[in-house]
C-alpha positions as CSV (number, residue, x, y, z in Angstrom):
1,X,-12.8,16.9,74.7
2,X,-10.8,14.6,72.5
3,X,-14.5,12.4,71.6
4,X,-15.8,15.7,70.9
5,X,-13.0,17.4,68.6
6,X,-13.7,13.8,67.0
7,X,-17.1,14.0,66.5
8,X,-16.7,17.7,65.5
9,X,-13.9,16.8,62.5
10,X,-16.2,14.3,60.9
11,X,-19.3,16.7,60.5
12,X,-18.1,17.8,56.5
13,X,-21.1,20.0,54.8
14,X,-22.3,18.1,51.8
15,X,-21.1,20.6,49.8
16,X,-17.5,20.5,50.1
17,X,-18.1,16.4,50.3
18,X,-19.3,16.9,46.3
19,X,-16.0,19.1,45.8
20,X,-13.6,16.3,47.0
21,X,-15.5,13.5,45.0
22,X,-15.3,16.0,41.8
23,X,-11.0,16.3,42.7
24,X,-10.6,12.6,43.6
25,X,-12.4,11.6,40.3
26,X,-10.3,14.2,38.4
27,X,-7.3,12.9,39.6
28,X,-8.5,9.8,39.0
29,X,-8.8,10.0,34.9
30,X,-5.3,12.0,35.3
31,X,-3.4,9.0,36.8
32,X,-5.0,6.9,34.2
33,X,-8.0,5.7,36.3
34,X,-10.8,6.2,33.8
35,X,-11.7,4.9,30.5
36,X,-9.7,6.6,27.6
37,X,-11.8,8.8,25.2
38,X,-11.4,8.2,21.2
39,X,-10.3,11.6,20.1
40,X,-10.1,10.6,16.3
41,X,-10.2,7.2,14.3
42,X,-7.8,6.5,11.7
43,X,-9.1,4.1,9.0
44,X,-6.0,2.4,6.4
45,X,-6.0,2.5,3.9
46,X,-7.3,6.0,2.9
47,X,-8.7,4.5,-0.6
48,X,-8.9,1.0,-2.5
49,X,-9.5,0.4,-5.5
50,X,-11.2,-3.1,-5.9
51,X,-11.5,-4.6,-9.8
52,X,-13.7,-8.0,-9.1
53,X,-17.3,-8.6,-7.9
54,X,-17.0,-10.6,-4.8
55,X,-13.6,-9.6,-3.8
56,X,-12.6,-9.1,-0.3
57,X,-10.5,-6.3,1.6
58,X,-9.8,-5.5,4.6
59,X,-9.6,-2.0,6.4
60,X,-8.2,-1.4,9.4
61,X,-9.0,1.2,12.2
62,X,-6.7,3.0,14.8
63,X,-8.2,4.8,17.6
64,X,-6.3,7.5,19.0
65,X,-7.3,9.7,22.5
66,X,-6.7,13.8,22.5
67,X,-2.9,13.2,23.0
68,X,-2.5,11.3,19.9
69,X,-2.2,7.6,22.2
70,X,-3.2,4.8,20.0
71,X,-6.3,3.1,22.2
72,X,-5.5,-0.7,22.3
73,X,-8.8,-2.5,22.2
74,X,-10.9,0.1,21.4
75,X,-14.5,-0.9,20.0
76,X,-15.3,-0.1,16.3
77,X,-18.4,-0.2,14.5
78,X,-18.3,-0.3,10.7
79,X,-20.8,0.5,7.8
80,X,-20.6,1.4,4.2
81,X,-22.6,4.2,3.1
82,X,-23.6,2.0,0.0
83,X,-24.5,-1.5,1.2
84,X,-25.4,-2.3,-2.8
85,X,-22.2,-1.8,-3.5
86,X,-19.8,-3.1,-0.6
87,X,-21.2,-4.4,2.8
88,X,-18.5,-4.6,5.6
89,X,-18.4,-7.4,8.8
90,X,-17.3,-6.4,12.0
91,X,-14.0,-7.3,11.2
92,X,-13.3,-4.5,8.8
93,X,-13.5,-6.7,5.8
94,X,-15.5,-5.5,3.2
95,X,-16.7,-7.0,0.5
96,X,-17.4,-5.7,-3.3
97,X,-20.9,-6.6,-4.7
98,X,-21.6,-3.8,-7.4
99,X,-19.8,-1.2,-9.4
100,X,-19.7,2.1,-8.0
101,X,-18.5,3.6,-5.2
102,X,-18.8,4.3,-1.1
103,X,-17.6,5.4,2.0
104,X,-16.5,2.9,4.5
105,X,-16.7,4.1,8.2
106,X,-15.4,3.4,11.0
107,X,-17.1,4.4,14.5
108,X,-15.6,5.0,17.8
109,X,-17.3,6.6,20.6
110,X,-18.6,9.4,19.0
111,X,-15.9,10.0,16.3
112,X,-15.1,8.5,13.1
113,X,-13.1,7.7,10.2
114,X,-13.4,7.6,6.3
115,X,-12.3,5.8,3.4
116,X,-13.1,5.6,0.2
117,X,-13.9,2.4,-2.0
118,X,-14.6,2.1,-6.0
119,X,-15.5,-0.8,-7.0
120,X,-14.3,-0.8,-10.5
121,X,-15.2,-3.7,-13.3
122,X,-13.1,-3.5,-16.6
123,X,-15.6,-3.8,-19.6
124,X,-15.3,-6.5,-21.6
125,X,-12.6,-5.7,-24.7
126,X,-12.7,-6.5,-28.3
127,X,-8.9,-5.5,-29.1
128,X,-10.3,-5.3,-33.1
129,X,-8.1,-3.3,-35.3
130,X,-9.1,0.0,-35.6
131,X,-10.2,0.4,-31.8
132,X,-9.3,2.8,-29.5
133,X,-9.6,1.4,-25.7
134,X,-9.6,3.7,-22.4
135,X,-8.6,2.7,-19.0
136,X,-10.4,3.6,-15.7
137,X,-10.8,7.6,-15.8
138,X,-9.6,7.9,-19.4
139,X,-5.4,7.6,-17.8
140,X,-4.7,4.9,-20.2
141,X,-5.1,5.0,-24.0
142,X,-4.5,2.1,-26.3
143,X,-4.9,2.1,-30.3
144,X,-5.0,-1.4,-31.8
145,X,-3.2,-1.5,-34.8
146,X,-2.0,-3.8,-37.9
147,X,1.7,-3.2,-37.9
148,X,4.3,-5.2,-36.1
149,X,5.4,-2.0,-34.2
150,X,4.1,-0.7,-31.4
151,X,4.7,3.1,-29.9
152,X,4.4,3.8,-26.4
153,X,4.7,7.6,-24.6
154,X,4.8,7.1,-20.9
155,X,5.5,10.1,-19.7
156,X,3.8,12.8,-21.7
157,X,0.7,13.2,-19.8
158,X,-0.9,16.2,-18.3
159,X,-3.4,14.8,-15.7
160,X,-3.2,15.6,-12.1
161,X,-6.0,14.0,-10.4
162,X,-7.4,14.8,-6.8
163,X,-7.5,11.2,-5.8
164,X,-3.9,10.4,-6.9
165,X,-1.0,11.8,-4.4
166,X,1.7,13.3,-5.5
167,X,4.6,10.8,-6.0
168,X,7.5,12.1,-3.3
169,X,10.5,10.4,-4.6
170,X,11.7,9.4,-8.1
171,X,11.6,11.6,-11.3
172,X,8.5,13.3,-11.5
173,X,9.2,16.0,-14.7
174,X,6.9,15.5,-17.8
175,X,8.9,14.5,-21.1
176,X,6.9,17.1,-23.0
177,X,5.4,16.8,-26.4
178,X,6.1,13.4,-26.8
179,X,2.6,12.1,-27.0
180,X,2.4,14.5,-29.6
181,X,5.4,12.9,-31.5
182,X,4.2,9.4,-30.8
183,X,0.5,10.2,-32.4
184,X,2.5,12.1,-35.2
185,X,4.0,8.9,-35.7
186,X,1.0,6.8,-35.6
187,X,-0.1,9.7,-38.5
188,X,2.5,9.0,-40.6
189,X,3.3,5.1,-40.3
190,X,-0.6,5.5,-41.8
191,X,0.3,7.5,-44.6
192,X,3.3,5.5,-45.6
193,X,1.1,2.3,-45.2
194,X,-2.2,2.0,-45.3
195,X,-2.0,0.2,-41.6
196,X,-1.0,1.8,-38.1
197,X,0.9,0.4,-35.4
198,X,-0.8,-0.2,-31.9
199,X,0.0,2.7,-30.0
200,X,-0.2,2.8,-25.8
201,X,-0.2,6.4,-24.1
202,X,-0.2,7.3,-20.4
203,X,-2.3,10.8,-20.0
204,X,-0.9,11.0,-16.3
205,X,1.4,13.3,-15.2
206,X,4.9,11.9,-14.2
207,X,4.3,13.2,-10.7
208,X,1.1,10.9,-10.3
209,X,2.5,7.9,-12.2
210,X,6.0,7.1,-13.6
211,X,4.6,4.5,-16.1
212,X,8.4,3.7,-17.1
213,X,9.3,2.4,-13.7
214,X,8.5,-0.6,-11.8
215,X,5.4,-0.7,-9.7
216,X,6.6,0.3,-6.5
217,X,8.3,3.6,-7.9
218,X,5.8,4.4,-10.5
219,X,3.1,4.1,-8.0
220,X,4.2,4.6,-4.7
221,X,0.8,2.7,-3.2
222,X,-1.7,4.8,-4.4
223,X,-4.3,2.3,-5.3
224,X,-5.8,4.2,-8.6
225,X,-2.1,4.8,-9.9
226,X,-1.4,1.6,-9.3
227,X,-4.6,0.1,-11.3
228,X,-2.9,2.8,-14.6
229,X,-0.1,1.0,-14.0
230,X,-0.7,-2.2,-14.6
231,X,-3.5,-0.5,-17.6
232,X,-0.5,0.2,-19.1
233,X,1.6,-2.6,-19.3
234,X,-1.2,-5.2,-19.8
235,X,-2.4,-2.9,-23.4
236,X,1.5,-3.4,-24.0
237,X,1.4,-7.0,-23.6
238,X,-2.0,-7.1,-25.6
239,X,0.2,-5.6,-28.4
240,X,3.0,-7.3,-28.3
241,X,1.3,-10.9,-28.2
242,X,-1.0,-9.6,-31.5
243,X,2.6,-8.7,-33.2
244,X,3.6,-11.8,-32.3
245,X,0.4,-14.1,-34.1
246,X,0.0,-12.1,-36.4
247,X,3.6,-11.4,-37.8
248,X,5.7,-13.7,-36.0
249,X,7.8,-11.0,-34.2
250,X,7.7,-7.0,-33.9
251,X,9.5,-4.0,-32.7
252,X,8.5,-2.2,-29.6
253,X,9.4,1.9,-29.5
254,X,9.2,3.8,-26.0
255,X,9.4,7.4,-26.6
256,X,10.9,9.4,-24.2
257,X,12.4,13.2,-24.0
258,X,15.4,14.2,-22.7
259,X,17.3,17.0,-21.0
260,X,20.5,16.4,-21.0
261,X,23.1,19.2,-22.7
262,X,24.0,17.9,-25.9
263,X,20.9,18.1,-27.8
264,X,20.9,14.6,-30.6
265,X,18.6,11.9,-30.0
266,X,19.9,9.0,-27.3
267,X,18.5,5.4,-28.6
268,X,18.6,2.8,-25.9
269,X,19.2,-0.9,-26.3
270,X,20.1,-1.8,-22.4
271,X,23.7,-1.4,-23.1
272,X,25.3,0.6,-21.1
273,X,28.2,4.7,-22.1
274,X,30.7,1.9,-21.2
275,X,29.8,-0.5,-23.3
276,X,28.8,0.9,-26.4
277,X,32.6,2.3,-26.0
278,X,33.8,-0.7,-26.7
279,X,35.0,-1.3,-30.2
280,X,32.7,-3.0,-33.1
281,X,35.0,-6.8,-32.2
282,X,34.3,-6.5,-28.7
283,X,30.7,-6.3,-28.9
284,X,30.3,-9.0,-31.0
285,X,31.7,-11.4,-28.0
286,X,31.0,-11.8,-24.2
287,X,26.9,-11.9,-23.7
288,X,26.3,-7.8,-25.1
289,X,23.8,-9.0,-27.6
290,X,21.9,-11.4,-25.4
291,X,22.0,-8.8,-22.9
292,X,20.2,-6.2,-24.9
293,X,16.2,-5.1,-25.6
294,X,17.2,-6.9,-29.5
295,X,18.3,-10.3,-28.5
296,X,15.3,-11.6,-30.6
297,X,16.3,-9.6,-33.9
298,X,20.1,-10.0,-33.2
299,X,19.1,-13.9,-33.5
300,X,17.6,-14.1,-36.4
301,X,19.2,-11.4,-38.3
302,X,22.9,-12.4,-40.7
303,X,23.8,-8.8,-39.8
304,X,26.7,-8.1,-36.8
305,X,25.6,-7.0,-33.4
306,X,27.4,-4.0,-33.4
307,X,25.9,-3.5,-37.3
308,X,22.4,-4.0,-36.1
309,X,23.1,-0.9,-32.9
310,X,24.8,1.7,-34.7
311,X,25.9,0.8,-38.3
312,X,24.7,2.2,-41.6
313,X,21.4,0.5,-41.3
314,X,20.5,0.8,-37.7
315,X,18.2,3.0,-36.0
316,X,20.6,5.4,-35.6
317,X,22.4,5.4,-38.5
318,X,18.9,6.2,-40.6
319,X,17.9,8.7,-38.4
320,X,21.5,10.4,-38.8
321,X,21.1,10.2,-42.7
322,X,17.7,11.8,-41.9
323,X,19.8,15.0,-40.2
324,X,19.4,14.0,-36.6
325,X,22.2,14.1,-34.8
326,X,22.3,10.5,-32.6
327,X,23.5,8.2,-30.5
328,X,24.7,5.2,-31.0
329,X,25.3,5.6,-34.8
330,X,28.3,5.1,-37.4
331,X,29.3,8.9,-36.5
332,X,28.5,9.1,-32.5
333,X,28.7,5.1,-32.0
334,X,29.3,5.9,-27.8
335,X,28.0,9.0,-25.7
336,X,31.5,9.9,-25.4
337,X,31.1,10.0,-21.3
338,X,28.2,12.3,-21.3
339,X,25.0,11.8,-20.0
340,X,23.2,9.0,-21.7
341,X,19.8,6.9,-21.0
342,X,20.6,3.8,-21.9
343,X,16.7,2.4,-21.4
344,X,14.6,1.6,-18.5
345,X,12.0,-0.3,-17.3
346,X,9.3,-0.8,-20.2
347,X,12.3,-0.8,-22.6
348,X,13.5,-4.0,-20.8
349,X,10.4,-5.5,-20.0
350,X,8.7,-5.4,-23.2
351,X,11.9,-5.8,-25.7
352,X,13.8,-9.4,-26.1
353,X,16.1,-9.4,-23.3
354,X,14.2,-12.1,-21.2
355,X,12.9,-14.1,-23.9
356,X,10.1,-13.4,-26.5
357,X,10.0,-12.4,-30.3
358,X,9.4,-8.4,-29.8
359,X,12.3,-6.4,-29.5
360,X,12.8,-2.8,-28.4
361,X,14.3,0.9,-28.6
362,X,14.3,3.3,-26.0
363,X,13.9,6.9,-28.3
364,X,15.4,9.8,-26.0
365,X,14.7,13.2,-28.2
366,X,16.5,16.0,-27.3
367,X,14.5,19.3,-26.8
368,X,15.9,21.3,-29.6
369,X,14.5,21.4,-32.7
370,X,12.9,18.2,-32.0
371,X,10.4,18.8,-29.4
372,X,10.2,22.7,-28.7
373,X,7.8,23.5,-31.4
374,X,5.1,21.5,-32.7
375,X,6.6,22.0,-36.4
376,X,9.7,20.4,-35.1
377,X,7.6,17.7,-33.5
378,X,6.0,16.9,-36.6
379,X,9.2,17.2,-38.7
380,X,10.8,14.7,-36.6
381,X,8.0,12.5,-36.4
382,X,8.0,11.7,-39.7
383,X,11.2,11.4,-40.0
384,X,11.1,8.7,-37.4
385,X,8.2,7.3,-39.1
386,X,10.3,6.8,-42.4
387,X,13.4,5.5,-40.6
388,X,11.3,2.8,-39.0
389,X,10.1,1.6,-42.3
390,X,13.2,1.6,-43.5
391,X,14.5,0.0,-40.4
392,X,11.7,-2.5,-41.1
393,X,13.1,-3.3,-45.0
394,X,16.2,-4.3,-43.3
395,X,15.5,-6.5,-40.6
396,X,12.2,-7.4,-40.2
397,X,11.5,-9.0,-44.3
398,X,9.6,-7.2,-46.6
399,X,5.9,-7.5,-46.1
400,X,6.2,-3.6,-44.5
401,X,8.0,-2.6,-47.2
402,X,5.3,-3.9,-49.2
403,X,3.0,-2.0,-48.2
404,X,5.1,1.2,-48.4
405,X,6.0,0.5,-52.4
406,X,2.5,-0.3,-53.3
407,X,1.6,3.3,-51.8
408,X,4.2,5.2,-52.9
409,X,3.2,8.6,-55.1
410,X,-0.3,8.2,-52.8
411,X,-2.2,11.0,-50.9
412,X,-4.0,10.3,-47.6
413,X,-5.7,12.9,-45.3
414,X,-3.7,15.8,-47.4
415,X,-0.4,14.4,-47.0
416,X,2.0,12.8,-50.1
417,X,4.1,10.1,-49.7
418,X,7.3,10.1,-51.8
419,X,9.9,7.1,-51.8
420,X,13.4,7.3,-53.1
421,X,16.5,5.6,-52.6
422,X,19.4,6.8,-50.2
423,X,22.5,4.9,-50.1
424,X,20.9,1.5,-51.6
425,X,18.0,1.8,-49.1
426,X,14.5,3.4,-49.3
427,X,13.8,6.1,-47.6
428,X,10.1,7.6,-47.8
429,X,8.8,11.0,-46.8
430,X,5.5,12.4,-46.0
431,X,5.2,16.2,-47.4
């Protein structure tokens, strides 16, 4: 009986045999048994931007099964959807032969992942005066000029390109109109002249690039904003080393807008509410001047430190005479403890601080009757235009000012330029 219950046991129909092989095999790939499946690919990064013919990148892929496990080991296969213009190795290292642009793909299984390449070469630049120069996608503008001065707006753009992210942390608010007031400017500076200066503007919007801030906070890694970025800075430099051989120094102006409460214009020269608290002796000792966006003018100027930032003659004190109310000048000569922008990045970077012949000014207008309308915009602009030439008479010699005399009582493009004298020093208007 028991040889036959034994015998009887181990008859299974075939059919329920299949059923257990299905349940053991399922159990199987539960406990980890079978091969993982890719579920998605993950290629990083997401876009590159590469500027040289021959240049190498590398991507890199992550496999992930359905629960959103990374697969170690998993097997890729890559291919650009342009081989003219990148081919890719096994390694994920692609490499740039032509301009244009592709998709680079990484395969796993039967999923995939995308990024995109451009394979961007600058054009070859004649920075001749009179020329007008455009970055990749139009972000970047640059006007070569013939004046030692050079006018930058880096925050006054309006683009919001697709293939640029958001920025998700700094200031991202436009300083609006201010492009308008630095090509207004530009206008004027022509009229009073003859000449322009070289004039750099940033068309994207603050939330795509802060142009004003170092790299890693203006561009928070997105490759294109990244390539504006350093656009922007190098048509600076570009400027500031033709001020330099052709004039032997130069003034750099970043115009900016502000929100603060008190509506007057805010001029920063790197010193700090605090400091510019400090009485007219105190400045003149301790490192203030060397310390400053000015050091190069301070230098070579017979006029005081404290003179040079807010007396009679300074910036401030020209544009006060000009009905603008401003700070530092002989009647505001400290914020008083309000809110105040003393300058930032490009202010410090591209003045006199750390060495060089170009100094600089941070202009911070005010919204009121500055920027709000575009006849307050162009009212204030050429006010600024005249207290720059002015500026210029006083510390900079007098081949401006040259220029400005021999033109006075002159038309250009429907405007008149009228010089007289205000307090012992020209001041000129366009009407």
């Amino acid at each position: 009986m028991a040889r036959h219950h034994a015998q009887t046991s181990s008859r299974v129909p075939a059919q329920r045999q299949a059923s257990v092989c299905v349940l053991l095999v399922a159990l199987a790939a539960c406990e980890g048994g079978g091969p993982p499946v890719p579920a998605r690919v993950l290629v990083s990064p997401n876009a590159n931007l590469v500027t040289e013919i021959g240049a190498v990148v590398h991507f890199v892929a992550s496999v992930e099964d359905e629960q959103g496990s990374v697969i170690p080991g998993a097997q890729v296969a890559w291919s650009t959807g342009d081989p003219s213009v990148a081919t890719v190795d096994i390694r994920g290292e692609v490499t740039a032969h032509a301009q244009g642009a592709t998709v680079v793909t990484a395969l796993a299984g039967d999923v995939s992942g995308l990024a995109a390449l451009e394979v961007y070469v600058p054009p070859p630049r004649d920075f001749a005066v009179g020329t007008t120069h455009l970055g990749r996608n139009g972000y970047v503008e640059f006007e070569v000029g013939d004046l030692p001065l050079i006018i930058a707006a880096p925050h006054g753009g309006a683009e919001r390109p697709d293939e640029i992210a958001d920025r998700t942390w700094g200031v991202t608010g436009q300083d609006r109109n201010t492009m308008d007031v630095a090509r207004r400017v530009a206008e004027a500076l022509e009229v009073l002249t003859g000449k322009r200066p070289y004039l750099v503007l940033c068309h994207l919007h603050r939330s795509k690039l802060d142009a004003n801030r170092e790299v890693n906070e203006a561009a928070q890694g997105n490759p294109f904003a990244d390539w504006a970025w350093a656009e922007y800075h190098a048509f600076i430099d570009t400027a500031t080393a033709h001020s330099t051989s052709a004039f032997g120094d130069g003034l750099y102006v970043d115009v900016h807008g502000h929100g603060h409460e008190v509506q007057r214009l805010e001029l920063g020269y790197l010193l700090t509410g605090a400091e510019l608290a400090l009485s007219d002796a105190a400045l003149e000792v301790g490192a203030y001047d060397a310390n400053s966006s000015v050091r190069a003018l301070v230098t070579r100027s017979d006029s005081s430190f404290a003179s040079i930032v807010r007396g009679t003659a300074s910036l401030g004190g020209l544009l006060a005479a000009r009905g603008y109310r401003t700070v530092p000048s002989p009647a505001e000569p400290d914020p008083g403890g309000a809110p105040y922008y003393s300058g930032g990045y490009s202010t410090a970077r591209h003045g006199s601080r750390d060495g060089g012949s170009v100094s600089a000014i941070q202009v911070e207008a005010n919204w009121e009757g500055v920027r709000d309308t575009q006849v307050g915009v162009r009212v204030f602009a050429d006010s600024l235009a005249s207290a720059l030439l002015a500026y210029f008479e006083v510390y900079f010699g007098s081949q401006v000012a040259d220029l400005v005399s021999r033109r006075a009582g002159t038309q250009s493009g429907g405007l008149w330029l009228v010089s007289r004298r205000v307090r012992g020093m020209s001041h000129y208007e366009v009407q």
